[in-house]
C-alpha positions as CSV (number, residue, x, y, z in Angstrom):
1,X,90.5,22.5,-174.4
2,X,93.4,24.8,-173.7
3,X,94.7,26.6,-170.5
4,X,92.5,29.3,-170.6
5,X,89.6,28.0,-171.4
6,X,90.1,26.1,-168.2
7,X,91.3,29.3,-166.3
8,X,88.2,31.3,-167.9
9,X,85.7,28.0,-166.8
10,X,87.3,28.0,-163.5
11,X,87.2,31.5,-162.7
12,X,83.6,32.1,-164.2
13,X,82.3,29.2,-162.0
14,X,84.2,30.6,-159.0
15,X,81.9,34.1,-159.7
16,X,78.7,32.4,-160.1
17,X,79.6,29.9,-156.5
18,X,80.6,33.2,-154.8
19,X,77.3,35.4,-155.8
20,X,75.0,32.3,-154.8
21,X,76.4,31.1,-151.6
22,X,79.0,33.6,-150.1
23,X,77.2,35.2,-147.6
24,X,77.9,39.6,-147.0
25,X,80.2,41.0,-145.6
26,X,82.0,37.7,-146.1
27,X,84.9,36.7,-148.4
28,X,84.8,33.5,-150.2
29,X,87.3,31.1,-151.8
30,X,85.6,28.5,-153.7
31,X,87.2,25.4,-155.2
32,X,87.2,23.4,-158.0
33,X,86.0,20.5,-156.4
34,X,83.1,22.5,-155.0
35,X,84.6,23.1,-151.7
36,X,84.4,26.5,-150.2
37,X,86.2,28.5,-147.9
38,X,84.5,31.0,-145.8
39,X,85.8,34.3,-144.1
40,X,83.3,36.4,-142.2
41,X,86.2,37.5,-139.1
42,X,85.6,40.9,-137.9
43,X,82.3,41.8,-140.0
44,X,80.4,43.4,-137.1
45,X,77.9,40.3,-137.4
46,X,75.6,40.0,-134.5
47,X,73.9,36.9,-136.2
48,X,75.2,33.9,-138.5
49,X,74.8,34.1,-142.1
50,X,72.9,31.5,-143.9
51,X,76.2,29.0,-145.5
52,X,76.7,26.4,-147.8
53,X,76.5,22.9,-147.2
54,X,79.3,22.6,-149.2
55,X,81.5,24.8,-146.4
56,X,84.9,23.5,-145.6
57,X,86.5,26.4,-143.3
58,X,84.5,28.8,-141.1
59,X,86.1,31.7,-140.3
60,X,83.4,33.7,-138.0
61,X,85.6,34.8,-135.2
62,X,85.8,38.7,-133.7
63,X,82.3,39.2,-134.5
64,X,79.7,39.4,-131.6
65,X,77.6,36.5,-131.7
66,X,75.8,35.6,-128.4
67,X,74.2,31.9,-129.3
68,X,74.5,29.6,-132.0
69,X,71.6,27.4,-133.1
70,X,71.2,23.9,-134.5
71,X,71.0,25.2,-137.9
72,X,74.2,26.8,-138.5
73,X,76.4,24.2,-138.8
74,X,73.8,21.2,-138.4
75,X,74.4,18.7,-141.5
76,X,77.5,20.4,-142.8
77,X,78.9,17.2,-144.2
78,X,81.8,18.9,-145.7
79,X,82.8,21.1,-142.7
80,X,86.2,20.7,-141.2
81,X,87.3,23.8,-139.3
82,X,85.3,25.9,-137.6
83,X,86.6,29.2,-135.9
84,X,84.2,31.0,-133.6
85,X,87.1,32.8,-131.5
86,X,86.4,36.3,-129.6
87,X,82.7,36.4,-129.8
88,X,80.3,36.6,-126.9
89,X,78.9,33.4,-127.3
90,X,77.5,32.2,-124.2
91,X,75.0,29.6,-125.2
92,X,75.7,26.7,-127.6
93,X,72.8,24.6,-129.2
94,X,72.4,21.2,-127.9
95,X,73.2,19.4,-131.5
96,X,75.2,22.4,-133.2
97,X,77.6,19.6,-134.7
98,X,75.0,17.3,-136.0
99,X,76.2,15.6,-138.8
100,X,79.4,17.3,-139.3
101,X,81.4,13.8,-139.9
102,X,84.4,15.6,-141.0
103,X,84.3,18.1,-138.4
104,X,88.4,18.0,-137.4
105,X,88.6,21.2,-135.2
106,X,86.4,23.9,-133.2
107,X,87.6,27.2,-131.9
108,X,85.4,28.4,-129.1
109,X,88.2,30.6,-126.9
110,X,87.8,34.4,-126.0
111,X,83.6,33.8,-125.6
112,X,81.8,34.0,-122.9
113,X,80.3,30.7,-122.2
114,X,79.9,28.8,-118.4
115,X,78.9,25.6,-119.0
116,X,78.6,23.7,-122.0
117,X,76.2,20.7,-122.8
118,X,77.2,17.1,-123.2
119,X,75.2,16.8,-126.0
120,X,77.0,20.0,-128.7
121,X,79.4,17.0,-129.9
122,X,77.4,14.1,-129.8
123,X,76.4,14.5,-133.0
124,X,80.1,14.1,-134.6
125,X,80.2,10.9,-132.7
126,X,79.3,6.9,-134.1
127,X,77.9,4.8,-131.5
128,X,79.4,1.4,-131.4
129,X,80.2,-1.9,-129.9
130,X,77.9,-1.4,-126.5
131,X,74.2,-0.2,-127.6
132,X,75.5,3.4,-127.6
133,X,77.2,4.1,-124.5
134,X,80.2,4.6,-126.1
135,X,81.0,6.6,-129.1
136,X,84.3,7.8,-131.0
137,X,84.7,10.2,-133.6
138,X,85.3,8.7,-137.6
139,X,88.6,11.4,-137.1
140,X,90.5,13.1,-134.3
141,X,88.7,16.5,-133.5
142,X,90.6,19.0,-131.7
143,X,87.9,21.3,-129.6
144,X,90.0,24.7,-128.0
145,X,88.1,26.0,-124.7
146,X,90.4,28.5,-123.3
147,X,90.1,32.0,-121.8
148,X,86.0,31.5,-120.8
149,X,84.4,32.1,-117.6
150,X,83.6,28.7,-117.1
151,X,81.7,28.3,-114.0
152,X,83.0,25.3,-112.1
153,X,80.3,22.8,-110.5
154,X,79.2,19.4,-110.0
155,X,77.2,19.7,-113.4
156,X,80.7,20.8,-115.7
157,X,82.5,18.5,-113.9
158,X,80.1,15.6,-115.4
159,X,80.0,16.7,-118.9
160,X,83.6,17.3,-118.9
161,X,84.5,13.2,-117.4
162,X,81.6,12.6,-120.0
163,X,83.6,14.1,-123.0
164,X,86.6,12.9,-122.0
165,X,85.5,9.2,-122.3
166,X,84.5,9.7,-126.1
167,X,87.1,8.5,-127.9
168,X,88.8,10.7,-131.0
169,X,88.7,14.5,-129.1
170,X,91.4,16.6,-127.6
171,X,90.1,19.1,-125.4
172,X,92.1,22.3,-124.0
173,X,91.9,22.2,-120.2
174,X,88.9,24.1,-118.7
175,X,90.0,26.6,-116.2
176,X,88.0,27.9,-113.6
177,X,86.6,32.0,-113.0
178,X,84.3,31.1,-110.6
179,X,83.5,30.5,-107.8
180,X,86.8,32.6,-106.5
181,X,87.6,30.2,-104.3
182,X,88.2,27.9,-107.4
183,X,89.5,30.8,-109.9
184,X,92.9,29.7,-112.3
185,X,91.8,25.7,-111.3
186,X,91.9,23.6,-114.2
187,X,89.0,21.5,-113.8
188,X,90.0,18.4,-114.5
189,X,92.1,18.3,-111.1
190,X,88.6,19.2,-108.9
191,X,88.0,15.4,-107.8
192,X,85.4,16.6,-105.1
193,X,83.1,18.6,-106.7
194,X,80.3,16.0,-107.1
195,X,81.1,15.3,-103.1
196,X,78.0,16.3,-100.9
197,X,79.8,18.2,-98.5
198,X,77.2,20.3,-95.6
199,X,78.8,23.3,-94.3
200,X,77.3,24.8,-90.6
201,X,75.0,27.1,-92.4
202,X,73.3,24.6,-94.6
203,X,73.1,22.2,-91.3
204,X,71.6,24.6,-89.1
205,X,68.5,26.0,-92.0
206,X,68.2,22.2,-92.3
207,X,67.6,21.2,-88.0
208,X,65.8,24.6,-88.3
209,X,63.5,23.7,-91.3
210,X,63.0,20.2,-89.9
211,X,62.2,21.8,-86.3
212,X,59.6,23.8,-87.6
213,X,57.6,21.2,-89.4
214,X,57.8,18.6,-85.8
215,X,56.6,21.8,-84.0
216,X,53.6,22.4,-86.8
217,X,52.8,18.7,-86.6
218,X,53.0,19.0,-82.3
219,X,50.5,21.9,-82.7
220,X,48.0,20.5,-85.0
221,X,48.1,17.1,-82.9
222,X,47.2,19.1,-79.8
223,X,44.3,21.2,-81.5
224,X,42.6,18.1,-82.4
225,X,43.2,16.3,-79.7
226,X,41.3,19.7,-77.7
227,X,38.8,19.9,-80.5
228,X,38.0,16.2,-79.8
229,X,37.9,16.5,-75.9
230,X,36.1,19.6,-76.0
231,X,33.7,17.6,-78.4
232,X,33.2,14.9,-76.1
233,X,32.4,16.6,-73.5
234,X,29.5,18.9,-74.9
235,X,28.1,15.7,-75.7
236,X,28.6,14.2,-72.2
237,X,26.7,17.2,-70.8
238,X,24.2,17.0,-73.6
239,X,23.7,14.0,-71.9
240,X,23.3,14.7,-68.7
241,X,20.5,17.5,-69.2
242,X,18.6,15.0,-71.4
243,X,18.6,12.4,-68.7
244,X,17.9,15.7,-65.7
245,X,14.5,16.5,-68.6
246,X,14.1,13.0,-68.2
247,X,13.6,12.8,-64.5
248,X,11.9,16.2,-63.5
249,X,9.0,14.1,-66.8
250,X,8.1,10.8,-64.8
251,X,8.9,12.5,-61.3
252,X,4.8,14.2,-61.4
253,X,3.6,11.0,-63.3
254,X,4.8,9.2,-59.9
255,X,3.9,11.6,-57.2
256,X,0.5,11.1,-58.9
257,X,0.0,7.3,-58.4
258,X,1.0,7.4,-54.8
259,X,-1.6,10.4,-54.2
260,X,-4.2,7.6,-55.7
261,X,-3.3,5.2,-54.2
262,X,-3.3,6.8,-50.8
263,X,-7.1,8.1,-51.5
264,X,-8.1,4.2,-52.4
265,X,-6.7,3.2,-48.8
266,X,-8.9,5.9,-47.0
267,X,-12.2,4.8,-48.8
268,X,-11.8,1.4,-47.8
């Protein structure tokens, strides 16, 4: 078989890849080994395409995607880049990555996201040695966080010191927008955000809350303890007009005999 039969085979089986499983708006670069590269920056998209499994680079940045869902990427095998820069994503699917083995770097700068859950990259990850409570990745993943408003609490904090235990993944540094009073921190160097620290406010609605509940109890105590009184005594003076009732009964049935008996003295 000459050159250009092999151009002509090459190029025809490029077409056919690119009308089957490039999605629109999209420009595709298929491969001979079945590979494909997909370019879908600054398409107007507002949702993600259906791709191919076989998907090696993932262009989808400057588009204005909000969330992305388990089934985008999910069981990509063949996935190694993924670019998702200047969006407006602010939610990420729990197991986005699942199955992505060959995942080697995601792009999530310039989006909008606040937190991010532990769980988006465990699926890249091979539990080993310890039952699964540690896990590295088969290759070194680079994941690039800058330039989102990441909201920095106790809860960040955690996944962050979780993600940096798993073996295999470079991280950018997370830097704080909010709250102000930790705006341009990087995250990693806030050591006492997991701290329970009381300020005078929360102290006071606390002596306040707990005040009022002592005070509810005091008042309910004392309403039964009146009820119970006030009880005892309708009974004590239920008591004492039955036994009065009583008295006034046998007082004629006695006044009676002595009358009698008086009357039995005279006629003797």
């Amino acid at each position: 078989m000459n050159t250009t039969a092999i151009f002509f085979l090459l190029f025809t089986f490029g077409k056919l890849f690119m009308a089957e499983d490039c999605p629109e708006s999209c420009a595709c670069s298929p491969k001979p080994n079945g590979q494909l590269t997909i370019d879908c920056s600054g398409s107007n998209l507002k949702t993600f395409p259906k791709i191919s499994p076989e998907v090696t680079f993932a262009n989808f940045s400057s588009n204005f995607f909000e969330f992305i869902d388990n089934s985008t990427f999910a069981e990509k095998e063949s996935l190694k880049i993924a670019d998702l820069e200047s969006n407006q994503i602010f939610s990420l699917g729990a197991e986005i990555f699942r199955g992505c083995s060959n995942l080697q770097e995601v792009n999530l700068q310039h989006n909008e996201l606040k937190f991010i859950n532990s769980l988006v990259f465990d699926g890249i990850f091979q539990a080993y040695g310890d039952g699964g409570k540690s896990a590295k990745a088969t290759q070194p993943i680079r994941v690039k966080l800058g330039n989102n408003p990441w909201h920095c609490n106790c809860p960040l904090k955690q996944v962050w010191n979780k993600l940096k235990t798993l073996e295999g993944i470079e991280m950018d540094p997370i830097v704080c927008a909010t709250p102000e009073k930790f705006e341009g921190q990087q995250l990693s160097n806030l050591n006492d955000l997991c701290e329970q620290r009381m300020s005078t406010h929360d102290f006071v609605i606390i002596c306040l809350s707990v005040l009022t509940v002592l005070v509810s109890i005091v008042v309910t105590v004392a309403d039964e303890v009146i009820v119970r009184r006030n009880s005892s005594a309708d009974e004590d003076n239920s008591e004492t007009e039955l036994a009065k009732k009583n008295l006034r009964e046998e007082q004629p049935t006695a006044s009676l005999g002595v009358s009698l008996g008086k009357r039995c003295e005279v006629g003797v």
